[in-house]
C-alpha positions in Angstrom: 196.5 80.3 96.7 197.4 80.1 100.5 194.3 81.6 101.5 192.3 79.1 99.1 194.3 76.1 100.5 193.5 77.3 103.7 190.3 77.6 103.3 189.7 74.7 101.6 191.3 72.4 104.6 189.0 74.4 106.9 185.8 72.9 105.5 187.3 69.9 104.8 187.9 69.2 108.8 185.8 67.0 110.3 182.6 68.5 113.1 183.7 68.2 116.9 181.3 65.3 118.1 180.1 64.5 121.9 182.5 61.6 123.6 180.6 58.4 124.1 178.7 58.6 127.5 181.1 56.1 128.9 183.4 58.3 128.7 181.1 61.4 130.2 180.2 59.2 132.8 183.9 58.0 133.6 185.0 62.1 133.4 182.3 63.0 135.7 183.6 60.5 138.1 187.0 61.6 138.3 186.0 65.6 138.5 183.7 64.0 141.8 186.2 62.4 143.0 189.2 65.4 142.7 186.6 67.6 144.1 185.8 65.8 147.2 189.5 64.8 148.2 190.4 68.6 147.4 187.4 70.4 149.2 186.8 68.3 151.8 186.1 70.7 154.1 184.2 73.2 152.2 181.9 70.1 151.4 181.3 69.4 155.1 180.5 72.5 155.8 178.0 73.3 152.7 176.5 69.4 154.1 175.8 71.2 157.7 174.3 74.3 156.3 172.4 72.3 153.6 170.9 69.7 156.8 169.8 72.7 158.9 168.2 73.9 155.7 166.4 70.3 155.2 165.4 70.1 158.9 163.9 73.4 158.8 161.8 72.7 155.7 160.4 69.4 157.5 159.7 71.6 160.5 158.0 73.8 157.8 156.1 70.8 156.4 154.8 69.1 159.4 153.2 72.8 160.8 151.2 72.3 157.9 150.0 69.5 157.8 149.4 70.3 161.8 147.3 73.2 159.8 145.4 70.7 157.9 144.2 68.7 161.0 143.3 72.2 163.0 140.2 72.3 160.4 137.5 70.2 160.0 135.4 71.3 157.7 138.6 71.6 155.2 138.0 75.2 153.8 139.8 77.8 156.1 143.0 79.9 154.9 144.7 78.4 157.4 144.0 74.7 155.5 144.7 76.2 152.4 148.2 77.2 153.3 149.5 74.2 155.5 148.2 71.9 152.3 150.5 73.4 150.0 153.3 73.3 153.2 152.6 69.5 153.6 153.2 69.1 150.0 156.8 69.9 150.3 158.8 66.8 148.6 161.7 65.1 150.0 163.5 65.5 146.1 163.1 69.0 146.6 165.3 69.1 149.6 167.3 67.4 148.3 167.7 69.2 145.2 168.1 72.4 147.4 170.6 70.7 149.6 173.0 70.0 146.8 172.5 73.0 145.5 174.0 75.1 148.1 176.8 72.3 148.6 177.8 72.9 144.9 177.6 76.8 144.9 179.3 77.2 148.4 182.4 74.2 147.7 182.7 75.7 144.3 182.1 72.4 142.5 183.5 71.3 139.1 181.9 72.6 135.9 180.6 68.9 134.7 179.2 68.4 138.5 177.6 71.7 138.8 175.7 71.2 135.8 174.5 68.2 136.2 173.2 69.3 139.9 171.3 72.7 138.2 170.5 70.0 136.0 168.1 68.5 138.7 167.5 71.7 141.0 165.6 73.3 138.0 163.5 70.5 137.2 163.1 70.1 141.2 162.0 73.7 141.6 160.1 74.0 139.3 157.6 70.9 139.7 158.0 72.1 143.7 156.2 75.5 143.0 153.6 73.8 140.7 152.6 71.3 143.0 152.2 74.6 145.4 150.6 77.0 143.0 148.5 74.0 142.5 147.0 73.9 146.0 146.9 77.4 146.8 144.6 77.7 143.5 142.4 74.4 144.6 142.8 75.8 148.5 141.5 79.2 146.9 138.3 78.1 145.3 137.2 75.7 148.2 137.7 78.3 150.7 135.6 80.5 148.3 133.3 77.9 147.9 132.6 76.8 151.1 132.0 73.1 153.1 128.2 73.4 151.4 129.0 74.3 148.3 132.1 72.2 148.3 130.5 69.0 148.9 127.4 70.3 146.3 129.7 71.5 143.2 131.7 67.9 143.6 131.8 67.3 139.8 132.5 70.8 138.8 135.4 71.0 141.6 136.8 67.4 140.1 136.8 69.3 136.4 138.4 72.2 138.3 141.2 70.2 139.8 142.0 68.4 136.2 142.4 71.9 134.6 143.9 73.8 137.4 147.0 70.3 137.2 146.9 70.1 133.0 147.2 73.8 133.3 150.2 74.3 135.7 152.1 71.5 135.0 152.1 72.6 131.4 153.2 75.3 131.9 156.2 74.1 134.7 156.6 71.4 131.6 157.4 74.4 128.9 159.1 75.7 132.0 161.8 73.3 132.5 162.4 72.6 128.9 163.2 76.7 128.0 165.4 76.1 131.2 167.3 73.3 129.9 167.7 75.2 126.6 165.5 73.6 124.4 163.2 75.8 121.3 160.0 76.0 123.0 158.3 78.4 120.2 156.8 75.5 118.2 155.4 73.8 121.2 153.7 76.7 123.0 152.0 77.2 119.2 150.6 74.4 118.8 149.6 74.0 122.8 147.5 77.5 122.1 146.3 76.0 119.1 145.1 72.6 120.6 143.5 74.8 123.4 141.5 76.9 121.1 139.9 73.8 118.9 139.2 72.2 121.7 137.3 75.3 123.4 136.0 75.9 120.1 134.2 72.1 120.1 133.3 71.7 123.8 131.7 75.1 123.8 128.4 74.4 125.2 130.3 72.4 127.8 132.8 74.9 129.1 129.9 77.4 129.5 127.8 75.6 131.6 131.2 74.7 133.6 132.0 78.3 134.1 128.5 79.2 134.7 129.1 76.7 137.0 132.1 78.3 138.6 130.0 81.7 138.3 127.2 79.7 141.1 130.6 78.9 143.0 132.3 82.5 143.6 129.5 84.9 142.9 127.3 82.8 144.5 124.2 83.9 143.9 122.2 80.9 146.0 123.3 77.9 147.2 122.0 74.5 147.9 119.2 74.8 150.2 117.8 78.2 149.0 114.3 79.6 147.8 114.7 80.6 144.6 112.1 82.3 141.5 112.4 82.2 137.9 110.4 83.0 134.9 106.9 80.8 136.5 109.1 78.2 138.8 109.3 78.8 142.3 111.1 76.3 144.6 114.0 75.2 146.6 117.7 74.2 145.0 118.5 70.8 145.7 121.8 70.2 143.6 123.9 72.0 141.9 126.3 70.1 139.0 128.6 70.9 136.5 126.0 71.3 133.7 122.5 71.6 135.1 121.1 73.0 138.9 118.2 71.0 140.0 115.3 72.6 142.0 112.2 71.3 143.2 109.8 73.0 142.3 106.8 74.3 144.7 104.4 71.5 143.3 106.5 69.3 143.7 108.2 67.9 140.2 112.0 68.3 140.0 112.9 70.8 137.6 116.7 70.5 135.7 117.7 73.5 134.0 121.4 74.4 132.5 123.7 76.7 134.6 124.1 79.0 131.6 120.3 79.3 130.9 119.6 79.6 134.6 122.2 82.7 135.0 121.0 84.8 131.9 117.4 84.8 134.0 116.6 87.0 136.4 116.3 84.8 140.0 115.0 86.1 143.0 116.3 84.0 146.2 114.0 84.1 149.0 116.3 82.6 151.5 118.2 85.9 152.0 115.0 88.1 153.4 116.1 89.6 156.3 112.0 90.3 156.3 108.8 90.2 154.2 106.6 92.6 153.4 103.0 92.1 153.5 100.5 94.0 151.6 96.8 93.6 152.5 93.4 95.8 150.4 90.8 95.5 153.0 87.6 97.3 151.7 84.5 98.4 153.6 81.4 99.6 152.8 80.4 103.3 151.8 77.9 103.4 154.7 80.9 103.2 157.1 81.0 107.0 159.3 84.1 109.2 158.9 85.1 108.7 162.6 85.3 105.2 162.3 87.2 105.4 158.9 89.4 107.9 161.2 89.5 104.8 163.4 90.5 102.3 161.4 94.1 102.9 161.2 94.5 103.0 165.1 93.0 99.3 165.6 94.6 97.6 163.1 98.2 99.3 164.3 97.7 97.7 167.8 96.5 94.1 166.2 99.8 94.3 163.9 101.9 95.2 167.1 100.8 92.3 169.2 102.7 89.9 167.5 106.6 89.1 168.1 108.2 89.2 165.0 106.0 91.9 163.5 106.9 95.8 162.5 103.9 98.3 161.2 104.2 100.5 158.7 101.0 102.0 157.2 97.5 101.9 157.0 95.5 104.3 155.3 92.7 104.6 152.6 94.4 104.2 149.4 90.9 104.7 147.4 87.3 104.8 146.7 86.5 101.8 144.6 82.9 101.2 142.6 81.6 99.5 145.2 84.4 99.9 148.4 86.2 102.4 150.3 89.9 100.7 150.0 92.4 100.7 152.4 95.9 99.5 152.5 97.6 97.5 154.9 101.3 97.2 154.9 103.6 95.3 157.6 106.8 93.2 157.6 107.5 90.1 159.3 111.2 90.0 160.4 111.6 86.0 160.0 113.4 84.0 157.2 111.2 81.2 158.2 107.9 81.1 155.7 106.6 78.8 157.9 106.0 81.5 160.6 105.6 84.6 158.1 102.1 82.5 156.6 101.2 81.7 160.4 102.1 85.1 161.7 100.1 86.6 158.6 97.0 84.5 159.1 96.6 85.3 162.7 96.7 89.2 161.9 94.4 89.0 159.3 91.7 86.7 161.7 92.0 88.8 164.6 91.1 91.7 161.7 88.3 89.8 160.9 86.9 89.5 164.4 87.7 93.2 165.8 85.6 94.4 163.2 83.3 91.6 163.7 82.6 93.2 167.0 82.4 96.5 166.2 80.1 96.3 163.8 82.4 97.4 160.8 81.4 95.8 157.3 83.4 94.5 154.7 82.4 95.4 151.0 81.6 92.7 148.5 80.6 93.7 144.8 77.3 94.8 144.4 75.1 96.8 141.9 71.7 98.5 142.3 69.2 98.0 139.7 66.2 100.9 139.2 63.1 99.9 137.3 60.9 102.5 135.7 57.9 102.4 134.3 56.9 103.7 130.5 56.0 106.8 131.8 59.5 107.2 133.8 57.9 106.1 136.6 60.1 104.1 139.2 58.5 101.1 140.0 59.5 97.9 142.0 61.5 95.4 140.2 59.0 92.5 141.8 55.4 92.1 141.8 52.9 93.7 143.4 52.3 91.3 146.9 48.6 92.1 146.8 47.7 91.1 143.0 50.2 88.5 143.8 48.8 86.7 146.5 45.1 87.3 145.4 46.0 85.8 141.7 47.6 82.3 144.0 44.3 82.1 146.8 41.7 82.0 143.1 40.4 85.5 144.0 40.1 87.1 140.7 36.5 88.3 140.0 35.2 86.1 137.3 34.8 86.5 134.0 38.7 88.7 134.5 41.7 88.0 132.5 44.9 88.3 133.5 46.9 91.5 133.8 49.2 92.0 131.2 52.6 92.6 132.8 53.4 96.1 132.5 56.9 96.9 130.1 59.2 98.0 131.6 62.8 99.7 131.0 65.9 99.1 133.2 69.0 101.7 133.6 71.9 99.9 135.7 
């Protein structure tokens, strides 16, 4: 019966509850207060230690933002890390400042807590706002000032994710910290993340297609580019599309994504280009000036600056040609001088053998007539009967010759 009584009374008694916050406040106080007057000197000294600390962390800020100005073009390593120096806050000093003061003058339990309180939710929104510029630092210095100032909507997506992303994360951060159940929230943040992926699909690929033309960078703004039948130079590069005008002239849009799955060829990184030439003389050409051939056209080739020769040679007897192949490079990036160089190596071609009497081949095809009897015969007219039939000096009383048949082998 004791036990039950006992028991009973147990279950009956009230729940402890929190005191008013007056009265937190008013006990908070007091603990300051008793704490100061009692470790005065403890706090002093934990206040001199904590200043050097502060001053050093200014020094710290202001060498980068010295960093920052050292750069113009705003992409360098060197940027990248004095950015995330200069964005050092003031509340994080003095969040580390108290801090130390509380763990070195051993500070009551209600004051202690309530500084950890703020020194968690100071760090941790310090090191996002870091990792936060390293990451944006990192993909500009990839990037480049070109591509930088070319990818500015995809960056500006870039920078919104990169914040939403860290800060959510420093958000669940601060709240496991602080001892609150951050199961359910994480959930439905994964959840939320995958619907939305799920629905912007088509938008998030060209965006990381997007970031694909950023870090792999297979062209950039500026560059010569092929693919499938459209040939022409990139003039913008955006978060959904890449715009190139095209050879002819019209601007053609196509989708990041799309434009990626193709295979490109990019002109602008030649360090040379080749050029392949079929020159093809006639069969009547000697053997020692075929033997020739190869010689003259070396030292034409050689003549010009930016020129290298590799081969000429007879690469075959044709129906109607003796072939040969002509192969050099240009070492220029510049089409402007490869088509110039190119032309005045194939006219000086022209005119060497021009002057040495070496013919150039054009389609042709030899006819023989033959008469009934196998007889080859000409394929025109006979110029006597011919010009006697025009002059009216046919004996009278003639007729006509009947054209004799005739069969053709080609």
């Amino acid at each position: 019966m004791a036990t039950s009584s006992t028991t009973a009374t147990t279950k009956a008694a009230p729940l402890l509850e929190d005191p008013p916050i007056g009265d937190q406040v008013r006990h908070l106080s007091e603990q300051s207060v008793h704490w100061v007057s009692h470790h005065g000197l403890s706090i002093l000294i934990g206040c001199a230690i904590a200043a050097v600390i502060v001053m050093v962390m200014i020094g710290i800020k202001m060498v980068g933002i010295k960093l920052c100005r050292s750069d113009d073009t705003g992409t360098h390593w060197r940027t990248t890390i004095g950015r995330a120096l200069a964005k050092t806050r003031i509340w994080f000093m003095a969040a580390i400042a108290a801090q130390l003061v509380a763990g070195y003058a051993h500070a009551p339990d209600s004051v202690a807590k309530t500084i950890q309180f703020f020194f968690t939710i100071g760090v941790t929104l310090q090191v996002a706002v870091w990792v936060r510029e390293l990451i944006l630092g990192a993909v500009a210095y990839r990037a480049g000032a070109d591509e930088s100032h070319a990818l500015g909507s995809a960056l500006g997506i870039v920078r919104l994710l990169v914040t939403v992303a860290v800060f959510a994360i420093a958000t669940v951060l601060i709240l496991d910290n602080l001892g609150v159940n951050v199961t359910g929230l994480v959930a439905g943040l994964g959840i939320g993340g995958i619907a939305i992926g799920l629905a912007a699909q088509g938008i998030f690929s060209d965006l990381f297609a997007a970031l694909s033309i950023l870090f792999d960078k297979p062209f950039r703004r500026g560059d010569g580019i092929k693919f499938d039948q459209t040939s022409g130079s990139v003039e913008a590069i955006g978060l959904k599309t890449t715009r190139v005008r095209s050879a002819t002239g019209e601007e053609v849009v196509i989708s990041n994504a799309n434009l990626l799955n193709k295979e490109l060829r990019n002109y602008s990184r030649l360090e040379h280009r080749r050029m392949i030439h079929k020159l093809g003389l006639i069969y009547q050409t000697q053997p020692d000036v075929l033997r020739g051939i190869s010689d003259r056209i070396r030292k034409i080739v050689e003549r010009h600056k930016y020129t290298q020769f590799l081969r000429c040679g007879i690469a075959g007897l044709g129906a109607s040609s003796i072939d040969f192949e002509l192969q050099f490079d240009i070492h220029s990036t510049d089409y402007e001088v490869v088509f110039a160089t190119n032309h005045e190596i194939l006219i000086e071609i022209v005119s060497e053998f021009a002057e040495a009497g070496i013919e150039f081949a054009y389609p042709t095809q030899t006819t023989f007539t033959a008469a009934p009897d196998g007889r080859i015969i000409m394929p025109y007219p006979d110029a006597s009967h011919a010009d006697a039939d025009h002059c009216g000096d046919r004996p009278s009383g003639s007729t006509p010759r009947a054209p004799e048949a005739t069969a053709k082998d080609a």
